[in-house]
C-alpha atoms as a printed R data frame, in Angstrom:
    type eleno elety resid chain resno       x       y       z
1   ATOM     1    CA   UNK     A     1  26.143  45.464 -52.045
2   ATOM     2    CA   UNK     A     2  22.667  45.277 -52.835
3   ATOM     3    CA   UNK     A     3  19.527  44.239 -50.902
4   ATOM     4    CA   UNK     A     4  18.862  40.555 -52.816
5   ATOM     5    CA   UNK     A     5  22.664  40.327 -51.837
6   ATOM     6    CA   UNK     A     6  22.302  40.538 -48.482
7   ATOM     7    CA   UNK     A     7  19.265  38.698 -48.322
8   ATOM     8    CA   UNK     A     8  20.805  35.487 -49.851
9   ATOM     9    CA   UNK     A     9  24.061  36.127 -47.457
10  ATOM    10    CA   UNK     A    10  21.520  36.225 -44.711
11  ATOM    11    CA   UNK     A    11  19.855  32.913 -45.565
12  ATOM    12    CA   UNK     A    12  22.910  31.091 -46.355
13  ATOM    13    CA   UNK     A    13  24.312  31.582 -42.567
14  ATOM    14    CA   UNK     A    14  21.314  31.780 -40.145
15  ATOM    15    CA   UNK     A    15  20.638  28.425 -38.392
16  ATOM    16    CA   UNK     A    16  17.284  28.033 -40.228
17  ATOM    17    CA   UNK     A    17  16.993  25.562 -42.952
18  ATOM    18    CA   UNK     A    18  15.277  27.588 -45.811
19  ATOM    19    CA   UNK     A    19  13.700  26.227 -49.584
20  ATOM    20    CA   UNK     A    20  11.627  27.652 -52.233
21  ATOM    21    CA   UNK     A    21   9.161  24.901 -53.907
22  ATOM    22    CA   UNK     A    22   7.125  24.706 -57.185
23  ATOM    23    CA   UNK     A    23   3.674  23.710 -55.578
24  ATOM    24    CA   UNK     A    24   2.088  21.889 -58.887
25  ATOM    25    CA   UNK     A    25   5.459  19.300 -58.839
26  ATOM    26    CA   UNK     A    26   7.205  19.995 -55.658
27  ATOM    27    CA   UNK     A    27  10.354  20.645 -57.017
28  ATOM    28    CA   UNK     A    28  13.032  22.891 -54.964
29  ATOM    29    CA   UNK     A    29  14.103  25.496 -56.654
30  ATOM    30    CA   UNK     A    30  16.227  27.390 -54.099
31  ATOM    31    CA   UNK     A    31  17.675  25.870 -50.358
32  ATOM    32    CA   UNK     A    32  19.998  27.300 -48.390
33  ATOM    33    CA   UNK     A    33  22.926  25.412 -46.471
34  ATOM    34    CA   UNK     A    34  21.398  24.361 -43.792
35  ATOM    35    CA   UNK     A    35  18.606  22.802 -45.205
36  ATOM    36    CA   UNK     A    36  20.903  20.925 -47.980
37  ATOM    37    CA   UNK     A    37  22.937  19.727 -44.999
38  ATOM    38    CA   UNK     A    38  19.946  18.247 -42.717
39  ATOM    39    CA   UNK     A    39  18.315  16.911 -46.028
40  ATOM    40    CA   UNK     A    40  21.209  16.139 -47.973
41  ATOM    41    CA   UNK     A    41  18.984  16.922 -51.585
42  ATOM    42    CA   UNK     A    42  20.697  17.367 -54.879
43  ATOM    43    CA   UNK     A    43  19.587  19.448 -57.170
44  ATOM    44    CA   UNK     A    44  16.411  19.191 -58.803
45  ATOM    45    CA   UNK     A    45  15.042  16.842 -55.857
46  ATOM    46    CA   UNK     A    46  11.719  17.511 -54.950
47  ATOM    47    CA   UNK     A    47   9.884  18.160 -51.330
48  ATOM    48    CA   UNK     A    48   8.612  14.676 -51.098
49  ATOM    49    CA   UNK     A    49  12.423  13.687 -51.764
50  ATOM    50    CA   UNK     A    50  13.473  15.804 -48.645
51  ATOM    51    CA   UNK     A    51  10.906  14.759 -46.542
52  ATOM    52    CA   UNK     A    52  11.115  10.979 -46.862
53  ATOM    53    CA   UNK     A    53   8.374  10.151 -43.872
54  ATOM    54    CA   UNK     A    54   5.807  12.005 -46.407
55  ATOM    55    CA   UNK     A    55   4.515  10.688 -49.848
56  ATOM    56    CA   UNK     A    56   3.656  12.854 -52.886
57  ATOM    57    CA   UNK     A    57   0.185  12.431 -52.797
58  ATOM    58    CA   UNK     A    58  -0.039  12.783 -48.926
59  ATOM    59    CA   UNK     A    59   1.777  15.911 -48.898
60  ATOM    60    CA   UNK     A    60  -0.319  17.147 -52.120
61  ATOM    61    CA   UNK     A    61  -3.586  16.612 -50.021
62  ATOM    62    CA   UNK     A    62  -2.434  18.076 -47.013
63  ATOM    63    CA   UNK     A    63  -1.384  21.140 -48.803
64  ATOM    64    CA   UNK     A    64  -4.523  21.416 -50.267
65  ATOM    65    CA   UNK     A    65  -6.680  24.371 -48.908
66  ATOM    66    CA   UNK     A    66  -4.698  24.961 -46.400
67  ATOM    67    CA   UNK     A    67  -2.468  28.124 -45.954
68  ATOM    68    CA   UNK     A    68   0.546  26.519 -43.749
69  ATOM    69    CA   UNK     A    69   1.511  22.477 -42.835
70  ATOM    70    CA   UNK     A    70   3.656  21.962 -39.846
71  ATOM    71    CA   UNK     A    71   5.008  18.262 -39.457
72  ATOM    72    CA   UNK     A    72   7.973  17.000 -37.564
73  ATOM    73    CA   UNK     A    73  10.693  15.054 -39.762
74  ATOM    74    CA   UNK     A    74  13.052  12.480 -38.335
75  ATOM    75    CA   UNK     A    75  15.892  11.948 -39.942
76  ATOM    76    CA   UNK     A    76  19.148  10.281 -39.155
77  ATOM    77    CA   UNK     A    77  22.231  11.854 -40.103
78  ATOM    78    CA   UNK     A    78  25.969  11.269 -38.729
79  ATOM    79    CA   UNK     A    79  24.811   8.733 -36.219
80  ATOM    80    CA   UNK     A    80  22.424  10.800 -34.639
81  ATOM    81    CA   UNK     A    81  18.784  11.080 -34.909
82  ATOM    82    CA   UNK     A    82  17.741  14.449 -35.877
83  ATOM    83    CA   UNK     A    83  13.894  16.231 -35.532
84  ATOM    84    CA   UNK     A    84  13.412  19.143 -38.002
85  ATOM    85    CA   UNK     A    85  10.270  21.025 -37.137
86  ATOM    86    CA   UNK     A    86   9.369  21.978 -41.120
87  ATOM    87    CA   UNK     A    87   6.377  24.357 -42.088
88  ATOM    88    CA   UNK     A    88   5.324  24.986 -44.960
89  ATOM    89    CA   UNK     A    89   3.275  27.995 -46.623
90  ATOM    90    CA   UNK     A    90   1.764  29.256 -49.605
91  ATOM    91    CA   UNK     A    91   3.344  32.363 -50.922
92  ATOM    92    CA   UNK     A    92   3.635  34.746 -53.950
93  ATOM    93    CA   UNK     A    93   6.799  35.893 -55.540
94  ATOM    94    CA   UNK     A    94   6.061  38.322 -58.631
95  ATOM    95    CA   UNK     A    95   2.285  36.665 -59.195
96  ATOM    96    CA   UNK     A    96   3.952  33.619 -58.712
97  ATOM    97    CA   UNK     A    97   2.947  31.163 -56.320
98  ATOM    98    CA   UNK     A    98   5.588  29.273 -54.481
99  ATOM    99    CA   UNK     A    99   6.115  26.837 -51.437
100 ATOM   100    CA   UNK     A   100   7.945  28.556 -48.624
101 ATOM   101    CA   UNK     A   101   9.473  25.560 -46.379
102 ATOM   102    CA   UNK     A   102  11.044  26.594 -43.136
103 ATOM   103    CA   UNK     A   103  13.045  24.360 -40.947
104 ATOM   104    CA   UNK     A   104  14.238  24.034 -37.091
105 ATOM   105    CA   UNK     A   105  16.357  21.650 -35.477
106 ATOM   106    CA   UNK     A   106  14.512  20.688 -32.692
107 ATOM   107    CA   UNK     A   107  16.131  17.518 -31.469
108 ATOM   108    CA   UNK     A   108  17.691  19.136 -28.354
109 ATOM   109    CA   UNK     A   109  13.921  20.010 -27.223
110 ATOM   110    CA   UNK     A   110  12.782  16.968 -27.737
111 ATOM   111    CA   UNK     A   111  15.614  15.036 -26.136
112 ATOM   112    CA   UNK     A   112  14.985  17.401 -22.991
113 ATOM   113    CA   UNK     A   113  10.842  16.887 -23.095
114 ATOM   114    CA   UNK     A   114  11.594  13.004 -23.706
115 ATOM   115    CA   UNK     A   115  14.279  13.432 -20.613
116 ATOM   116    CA   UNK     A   116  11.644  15.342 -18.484
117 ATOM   117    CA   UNK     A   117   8.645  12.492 -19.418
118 ATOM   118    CA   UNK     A   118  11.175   9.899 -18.594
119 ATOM   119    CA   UNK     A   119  11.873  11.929 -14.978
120 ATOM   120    CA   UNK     A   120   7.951  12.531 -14.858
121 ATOM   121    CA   UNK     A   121   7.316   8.712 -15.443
122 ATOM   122    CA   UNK     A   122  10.175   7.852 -12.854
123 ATOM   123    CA   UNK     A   123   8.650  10.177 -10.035
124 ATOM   124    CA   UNK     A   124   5.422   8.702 -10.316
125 ATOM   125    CA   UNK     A   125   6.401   5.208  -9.589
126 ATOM   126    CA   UNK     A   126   8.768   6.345  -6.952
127 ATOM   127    CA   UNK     A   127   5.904   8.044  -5.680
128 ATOM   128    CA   UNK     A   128   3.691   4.686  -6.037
129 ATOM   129    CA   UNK     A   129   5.979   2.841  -4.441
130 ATOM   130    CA   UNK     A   130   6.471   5.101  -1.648
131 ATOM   131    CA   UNK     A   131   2.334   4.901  -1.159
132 ATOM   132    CA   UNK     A   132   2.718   1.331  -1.260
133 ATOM   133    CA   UNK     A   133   5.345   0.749   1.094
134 ATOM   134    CA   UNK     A   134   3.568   3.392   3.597
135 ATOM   135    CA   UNK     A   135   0.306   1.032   3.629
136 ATOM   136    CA   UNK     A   136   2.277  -1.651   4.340
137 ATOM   137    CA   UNK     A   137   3.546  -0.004   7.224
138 ATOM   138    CA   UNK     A   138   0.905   0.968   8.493
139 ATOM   139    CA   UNK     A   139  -1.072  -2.228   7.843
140 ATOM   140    CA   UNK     A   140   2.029  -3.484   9.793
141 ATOM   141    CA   UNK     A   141   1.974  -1.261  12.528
142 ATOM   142    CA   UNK     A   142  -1.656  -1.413  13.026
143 ATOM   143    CA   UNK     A   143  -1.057  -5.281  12.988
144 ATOM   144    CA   UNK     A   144   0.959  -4.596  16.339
145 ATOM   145    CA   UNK     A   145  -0.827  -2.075  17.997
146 ATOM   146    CA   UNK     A   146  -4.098   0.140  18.146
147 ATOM   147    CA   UNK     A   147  -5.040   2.532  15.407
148 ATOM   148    CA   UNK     A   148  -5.278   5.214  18.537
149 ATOM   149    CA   UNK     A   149  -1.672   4.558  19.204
150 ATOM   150    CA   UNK     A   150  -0.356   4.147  15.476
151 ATOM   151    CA   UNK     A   151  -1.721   7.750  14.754
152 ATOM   152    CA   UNK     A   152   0.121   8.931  18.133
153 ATOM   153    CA   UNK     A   153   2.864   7.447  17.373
154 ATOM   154    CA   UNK     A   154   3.007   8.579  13.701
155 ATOM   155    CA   UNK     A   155   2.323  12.275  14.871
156 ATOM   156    CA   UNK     A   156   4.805  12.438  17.713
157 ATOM   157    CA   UNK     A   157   7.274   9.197  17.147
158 ATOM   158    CA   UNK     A   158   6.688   8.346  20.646
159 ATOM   159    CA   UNK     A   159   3.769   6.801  22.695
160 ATOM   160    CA   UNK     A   160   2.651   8.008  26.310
161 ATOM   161    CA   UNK     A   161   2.193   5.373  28.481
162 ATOM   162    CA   UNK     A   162  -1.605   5.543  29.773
163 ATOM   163    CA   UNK     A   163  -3.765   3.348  32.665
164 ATOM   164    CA   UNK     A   164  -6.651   2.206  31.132
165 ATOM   165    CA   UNK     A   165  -9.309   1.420  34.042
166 ATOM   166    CA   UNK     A   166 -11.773  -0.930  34.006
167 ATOM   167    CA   UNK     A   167 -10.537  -3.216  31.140
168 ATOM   168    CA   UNK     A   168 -10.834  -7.000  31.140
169 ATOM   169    CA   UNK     A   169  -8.056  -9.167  29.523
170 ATOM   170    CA   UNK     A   170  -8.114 -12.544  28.019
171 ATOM   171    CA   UNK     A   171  -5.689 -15.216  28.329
172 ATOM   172    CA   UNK     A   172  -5.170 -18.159  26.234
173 ATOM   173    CA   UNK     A   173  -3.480 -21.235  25.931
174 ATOM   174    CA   UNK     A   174  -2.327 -24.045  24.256
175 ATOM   175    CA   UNK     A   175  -2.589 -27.802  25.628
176 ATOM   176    CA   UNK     A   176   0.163 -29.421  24.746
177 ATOM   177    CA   UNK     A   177   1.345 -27.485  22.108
178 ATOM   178    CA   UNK     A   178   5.175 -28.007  23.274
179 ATOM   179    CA   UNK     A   179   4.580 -31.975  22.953
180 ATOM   180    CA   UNK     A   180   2.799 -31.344  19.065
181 ATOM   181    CA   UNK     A   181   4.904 -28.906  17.711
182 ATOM   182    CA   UNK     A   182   8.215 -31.510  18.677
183 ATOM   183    CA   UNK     A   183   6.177 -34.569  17.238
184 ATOM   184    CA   UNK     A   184   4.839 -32.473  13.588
185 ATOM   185    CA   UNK     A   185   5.969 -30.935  10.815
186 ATOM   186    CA   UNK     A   186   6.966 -28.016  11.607
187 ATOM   187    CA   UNK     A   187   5.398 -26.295   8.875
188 ATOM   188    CA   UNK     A   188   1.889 -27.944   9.574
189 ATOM   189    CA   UNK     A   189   1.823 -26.638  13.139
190 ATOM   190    CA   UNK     A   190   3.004 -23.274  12.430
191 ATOM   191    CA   UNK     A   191  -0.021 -23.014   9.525
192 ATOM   192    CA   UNK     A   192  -2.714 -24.029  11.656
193 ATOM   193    CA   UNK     A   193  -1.766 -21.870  14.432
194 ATOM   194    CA   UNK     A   194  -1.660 -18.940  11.895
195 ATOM   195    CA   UNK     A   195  -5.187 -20.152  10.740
196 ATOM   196    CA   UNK     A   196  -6.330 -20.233  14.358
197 ATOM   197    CA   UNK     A   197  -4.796 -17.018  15.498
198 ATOM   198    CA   UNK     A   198  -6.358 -15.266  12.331
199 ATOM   199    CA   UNK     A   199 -10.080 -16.927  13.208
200 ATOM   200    CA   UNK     A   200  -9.589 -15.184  16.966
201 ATOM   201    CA   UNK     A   201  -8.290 -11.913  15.402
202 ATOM   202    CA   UNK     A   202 -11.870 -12.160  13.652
203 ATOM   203    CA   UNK     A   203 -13.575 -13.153  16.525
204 ATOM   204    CA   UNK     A   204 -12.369 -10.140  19.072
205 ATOM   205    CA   UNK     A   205 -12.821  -7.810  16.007
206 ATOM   206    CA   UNK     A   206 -16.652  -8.871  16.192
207 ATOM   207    CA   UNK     A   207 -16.513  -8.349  20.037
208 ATOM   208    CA   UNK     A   208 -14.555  -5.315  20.043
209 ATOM   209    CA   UNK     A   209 -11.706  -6.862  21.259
210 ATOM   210    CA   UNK     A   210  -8.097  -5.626  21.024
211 ATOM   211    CA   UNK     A   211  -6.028  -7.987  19.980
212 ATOM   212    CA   UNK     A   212  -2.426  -6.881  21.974
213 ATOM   213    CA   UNK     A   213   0.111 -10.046  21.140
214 ATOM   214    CA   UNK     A   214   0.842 -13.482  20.609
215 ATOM   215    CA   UNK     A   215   3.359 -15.287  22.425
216 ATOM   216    CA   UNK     A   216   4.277 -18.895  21.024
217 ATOM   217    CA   UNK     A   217   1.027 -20.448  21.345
218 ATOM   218    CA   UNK     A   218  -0.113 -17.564  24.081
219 ATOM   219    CA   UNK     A   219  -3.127 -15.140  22.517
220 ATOM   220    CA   UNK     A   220  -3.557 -12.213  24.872
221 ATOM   221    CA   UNK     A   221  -6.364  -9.549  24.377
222 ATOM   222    CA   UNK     A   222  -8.279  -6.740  25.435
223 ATOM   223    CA   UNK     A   223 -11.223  -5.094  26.097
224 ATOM   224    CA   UNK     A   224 -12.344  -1.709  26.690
225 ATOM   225    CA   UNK     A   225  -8.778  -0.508  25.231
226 ATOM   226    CA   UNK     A   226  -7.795   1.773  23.863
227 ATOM   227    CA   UNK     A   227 -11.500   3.335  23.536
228 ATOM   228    CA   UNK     A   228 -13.479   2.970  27.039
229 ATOM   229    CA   UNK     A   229 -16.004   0.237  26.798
230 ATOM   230    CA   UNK     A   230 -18.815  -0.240  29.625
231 ATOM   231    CA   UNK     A   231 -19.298  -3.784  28.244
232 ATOM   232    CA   UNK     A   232 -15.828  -5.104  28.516
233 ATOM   233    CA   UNK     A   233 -16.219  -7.576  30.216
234 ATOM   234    CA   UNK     A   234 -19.048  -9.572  28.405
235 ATOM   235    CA   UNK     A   235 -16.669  -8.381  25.568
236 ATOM   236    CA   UNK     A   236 -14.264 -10.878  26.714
237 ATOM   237    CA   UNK     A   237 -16.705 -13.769  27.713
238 ATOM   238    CA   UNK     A   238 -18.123 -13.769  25.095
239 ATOM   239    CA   UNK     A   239 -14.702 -14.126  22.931
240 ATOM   240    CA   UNK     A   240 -13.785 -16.424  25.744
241 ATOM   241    CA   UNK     A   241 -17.209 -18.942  24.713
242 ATOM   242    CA   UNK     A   242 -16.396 -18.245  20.828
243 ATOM   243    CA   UNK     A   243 -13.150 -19.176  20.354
244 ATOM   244    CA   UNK     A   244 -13.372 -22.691  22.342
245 ATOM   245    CA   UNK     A   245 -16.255 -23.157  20.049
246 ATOM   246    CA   UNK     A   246 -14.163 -23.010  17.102
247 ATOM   247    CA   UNK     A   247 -11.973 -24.779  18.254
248 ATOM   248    CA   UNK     A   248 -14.741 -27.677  19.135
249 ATOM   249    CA   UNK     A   249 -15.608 -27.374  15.657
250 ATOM   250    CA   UNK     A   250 -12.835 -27.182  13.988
251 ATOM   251    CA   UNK     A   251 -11.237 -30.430  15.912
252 ATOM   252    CA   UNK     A   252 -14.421 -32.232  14.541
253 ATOM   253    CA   UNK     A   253 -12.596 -32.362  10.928
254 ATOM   254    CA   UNK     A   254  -9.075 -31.842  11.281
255 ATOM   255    CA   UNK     A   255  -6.210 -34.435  12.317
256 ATOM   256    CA   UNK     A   256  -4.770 -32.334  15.069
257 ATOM   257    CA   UNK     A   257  -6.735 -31.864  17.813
258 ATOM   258    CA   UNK     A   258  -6.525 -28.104  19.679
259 ATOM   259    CA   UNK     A   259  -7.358 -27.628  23.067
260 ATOM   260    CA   UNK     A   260  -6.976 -24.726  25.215
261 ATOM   261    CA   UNK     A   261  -7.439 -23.240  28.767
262 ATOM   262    CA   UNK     A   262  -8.571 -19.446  28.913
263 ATOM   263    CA   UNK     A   263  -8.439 -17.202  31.813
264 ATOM   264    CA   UNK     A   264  -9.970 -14.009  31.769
265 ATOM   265    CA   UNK     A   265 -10.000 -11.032  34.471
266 ATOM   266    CA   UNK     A   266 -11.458  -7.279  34.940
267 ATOM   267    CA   UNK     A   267  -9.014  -4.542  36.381
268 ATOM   268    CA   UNK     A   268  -6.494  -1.710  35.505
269 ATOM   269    CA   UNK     A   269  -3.569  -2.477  32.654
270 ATOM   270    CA   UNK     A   270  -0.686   0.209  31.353
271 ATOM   271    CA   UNK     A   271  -0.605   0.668  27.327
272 ATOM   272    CA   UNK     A   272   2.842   1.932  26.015
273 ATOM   273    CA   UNK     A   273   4.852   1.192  22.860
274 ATOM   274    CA   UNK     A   274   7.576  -0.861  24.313
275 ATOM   275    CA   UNK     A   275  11.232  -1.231  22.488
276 ATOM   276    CA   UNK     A   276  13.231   1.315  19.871
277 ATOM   277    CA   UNK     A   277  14.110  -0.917  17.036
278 ATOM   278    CA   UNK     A   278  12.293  -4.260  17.352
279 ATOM   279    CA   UNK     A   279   9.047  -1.743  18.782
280 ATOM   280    CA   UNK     A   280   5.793  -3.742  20.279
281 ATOM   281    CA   UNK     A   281   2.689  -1.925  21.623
282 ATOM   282    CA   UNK     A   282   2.447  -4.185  25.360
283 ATOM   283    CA   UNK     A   283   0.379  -3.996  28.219
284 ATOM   284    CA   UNK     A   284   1.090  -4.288  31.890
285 ATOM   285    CA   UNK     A   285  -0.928  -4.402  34.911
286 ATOM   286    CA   UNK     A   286  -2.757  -6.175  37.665
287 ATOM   287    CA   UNK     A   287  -5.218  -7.564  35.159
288 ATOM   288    CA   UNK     A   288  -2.818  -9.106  32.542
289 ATOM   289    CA   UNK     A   289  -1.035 -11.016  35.413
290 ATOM   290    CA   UNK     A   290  -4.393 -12.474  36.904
291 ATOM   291    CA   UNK     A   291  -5.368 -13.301  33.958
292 ATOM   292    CA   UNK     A   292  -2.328 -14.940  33.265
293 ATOM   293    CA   UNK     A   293  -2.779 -17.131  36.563
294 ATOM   294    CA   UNK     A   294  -5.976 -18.085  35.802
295 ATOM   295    CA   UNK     A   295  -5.124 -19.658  32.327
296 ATOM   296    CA   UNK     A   296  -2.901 -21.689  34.107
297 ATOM   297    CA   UNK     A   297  -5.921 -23.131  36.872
298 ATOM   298    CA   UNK     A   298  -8.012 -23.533  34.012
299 ATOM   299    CA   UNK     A   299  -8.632 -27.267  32.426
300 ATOM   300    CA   UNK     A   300  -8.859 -27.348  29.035
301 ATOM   301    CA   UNK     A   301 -11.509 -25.886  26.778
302 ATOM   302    CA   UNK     A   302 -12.694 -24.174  29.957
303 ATOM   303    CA   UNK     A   303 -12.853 -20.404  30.629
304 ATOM   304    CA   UNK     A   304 -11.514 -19.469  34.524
305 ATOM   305    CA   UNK     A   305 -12.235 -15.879  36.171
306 ATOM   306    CA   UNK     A   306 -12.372 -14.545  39.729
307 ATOM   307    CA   UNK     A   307 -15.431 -14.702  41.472
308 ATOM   308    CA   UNK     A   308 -15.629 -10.744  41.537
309 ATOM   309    CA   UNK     A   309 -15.472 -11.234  37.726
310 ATOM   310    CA   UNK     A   310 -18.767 -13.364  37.591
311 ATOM   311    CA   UNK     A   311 -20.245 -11.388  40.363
312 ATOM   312    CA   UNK     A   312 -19.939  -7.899  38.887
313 ATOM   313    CA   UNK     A   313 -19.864  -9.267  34.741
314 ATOM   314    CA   UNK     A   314 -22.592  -9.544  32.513
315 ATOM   315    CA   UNK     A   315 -25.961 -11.145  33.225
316 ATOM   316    CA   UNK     A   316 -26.045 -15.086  31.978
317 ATOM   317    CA   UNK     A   317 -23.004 -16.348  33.299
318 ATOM   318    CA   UNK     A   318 -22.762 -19.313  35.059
319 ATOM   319    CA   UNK     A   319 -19.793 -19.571  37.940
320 ATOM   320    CA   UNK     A   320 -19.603 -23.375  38.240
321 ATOM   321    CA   UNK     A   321 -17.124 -24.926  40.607
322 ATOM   322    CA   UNK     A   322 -16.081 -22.396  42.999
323 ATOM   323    CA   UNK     A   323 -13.088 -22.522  44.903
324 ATOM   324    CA   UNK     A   324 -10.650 -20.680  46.399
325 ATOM   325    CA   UNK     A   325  -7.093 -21.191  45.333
326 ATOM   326    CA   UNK     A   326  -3.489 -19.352  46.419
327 ATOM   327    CA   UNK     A   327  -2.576 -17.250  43.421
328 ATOM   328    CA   UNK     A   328   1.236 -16.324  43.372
329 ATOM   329    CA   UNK     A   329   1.121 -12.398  43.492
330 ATOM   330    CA   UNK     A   330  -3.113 -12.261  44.299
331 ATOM   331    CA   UNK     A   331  -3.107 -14.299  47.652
332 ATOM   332    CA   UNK     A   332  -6.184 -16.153  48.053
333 ATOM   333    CA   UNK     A   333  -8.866 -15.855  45.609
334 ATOM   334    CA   UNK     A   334 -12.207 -16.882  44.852
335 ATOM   335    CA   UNK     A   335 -12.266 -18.742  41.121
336 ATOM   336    CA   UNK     A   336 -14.430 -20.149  39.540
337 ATOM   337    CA   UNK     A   337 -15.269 -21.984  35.688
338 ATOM   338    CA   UNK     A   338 -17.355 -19.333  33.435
339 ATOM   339    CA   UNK     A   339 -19.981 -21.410  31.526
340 ATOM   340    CA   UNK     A   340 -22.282 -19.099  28.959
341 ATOM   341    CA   UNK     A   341 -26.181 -19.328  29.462
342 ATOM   342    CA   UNK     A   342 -28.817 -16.862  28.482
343 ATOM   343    CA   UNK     A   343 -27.869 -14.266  26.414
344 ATOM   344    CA   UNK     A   344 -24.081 -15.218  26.347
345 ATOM   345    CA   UNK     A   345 -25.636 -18.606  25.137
346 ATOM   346    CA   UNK     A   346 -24.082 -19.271  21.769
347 ATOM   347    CA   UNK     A   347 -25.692 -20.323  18.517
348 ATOM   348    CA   UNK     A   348 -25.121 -23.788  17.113
């Protein structure tokens, strides 16, 4: 058996689709097996035959000055869509030139880069969503507690419970919000207390204020928590003053009228994440429960503290009817109605 034997056994059982091209007209002149099988050309046919996503003239012009032309070919044989890999080259056979065209079946790599894009593509909006759904969380989280504590919480999955001392605490209240929410729409009540809660959020963000919950038509916040703050207490005045100003204004152009009584006090409170599944950052203390009280002796649109509060607070407070009234859990204490002057005077 001879080498040109061989050769042709060779090419008629590798895996490669092989053809020999005239490159003035194109025309095959020799293919082996494979390549007859993938292109399914007769005899005679010419390249731009095989290759049927590539014109005559485009192929001509490509060829052109160039030594080798690699394109992919898609063709669809048997049901299934194949991807031959072709190149072709310039070559010389006895002083004659010839087209060398050699051929892969590539369609399992491209199924498997087209599978690991798809996976790639998939990952990254898992991993979008994921980044979503985290901010939400935390814009949640942070919605019920202190950024201090969501990062201590997030670090550890617990919260230590610390005594935060001096702090003053704010206490507000409705005026008959029991008697409106039974006569109104439900739906009406519930949106302007959102739109009222979310103006006092702004308000003790200004102030420095800690907003800690809302209970019904309670609003209960903080200041000088979680971060020490000499000024808490004209922290919470002036919240105090702000907030039934709003309220003033906003009853001058709405149909429901708001009214509430605020009570306000200085001491020591406890900070801890309270609850496993249904979680709540809380505080506890001396202060919140004076605080509490006081709401309750104020009349509305009125700010009550403690004498001690006006005495030792900031300057330009006004202490107006003083009294001394039998708190449940205080004994008797010295109250009185915080009016603003000076520079807790507000601006029109």
């Amino acid at each position: 058996m001879n080498i040109d034997t061989i050769s042709m056994r060779m090419l008629s059982n590798i895996g490669v689709g092989v053809a020999l091209a005239d490159p003035e007209d194109l025309k095959i002149r020799y293919r082996n097996p494979a390549f007859a099988d993938w292109f399914g050309v007769e005899d005679n046919a010419t390249l731009d035959d095989a290759l049927e996503n590539v014109t005559r003239e485009e192929l001509l012009e490509r060829l052109q000055g160039r030594e080798a032309v690699k394109l992919d070919v898609a063709l669809k044989r048997r049901r299934r869509l194949l991807t031959i890999e072709t190149v072709i080259r310039h070559a010389e056979s006895d002083g004659r030139k010839i087209l060398v065209v050699e051929c892969q079946n590539i369609s399992r790599l491209r199924e498997t880069e087209a599978m690991i894009d798809s996976y790639a593509r998939i990952a990254e909006r898992k991993a979008r969503e994921l980044e979503l759904e985290k901010n939400r969380v935390e814009k949640l989280l942070l919605n019920v507690m202190p950024r201090s504590v969501y990062e201590e919480y997030t670090a550890f999955g617990t919260v230590t419970p610390k005594l935060y001392e001096p702090v003053s605490v704010l206490m507000l209240d409705f005026v008959g919000f029991t008697q409106m929410a039974a006569a109104a729409d439900p739906t009406v009540t519930v949106t302007e207390l959102n739109d009222i809660f979310t103006a006092f959020d702004r308000i003790a963000e200004m102030h420095g204020c800690e907003r800690i919950k809302t209970i019904g038509d309670a609003y209960l916040a903080v200041a000088g928590l979680p971060t020490p703050d000499p000024d808490h207490a004209s922290a919470v005045a002036q919240c105090a003053f702000k907030m039934i100003r709003y309220l003033e204004r906003r009853n001058q152009s709405h149909k429901h009228k708001w009214q509430a009584r605020i009570g306000v006090a200085s001491g020591s409170v406890v900070g801890s994440v309270v609850g496993v599944q249904k979680y709540v950052y809380d505080v506890f203390g001396p202060a919140v429960n004076l605080a509490s009280r006081l709401q309750a002796l104020s009349k509305p649109m009125e700010v009550t503290a403690t004498a001690e509060f006006c005495a030792d607070g900031p300057e330009g407070l006004v202490a107006a009817d003083p009294r001394m009234v039998d708190i449940r859990g205080f004994g008797d204490t010295s109250v009185a109605t915080l009016q603003p002057r000076g520079a807790l005077t507000l601006a029109a």
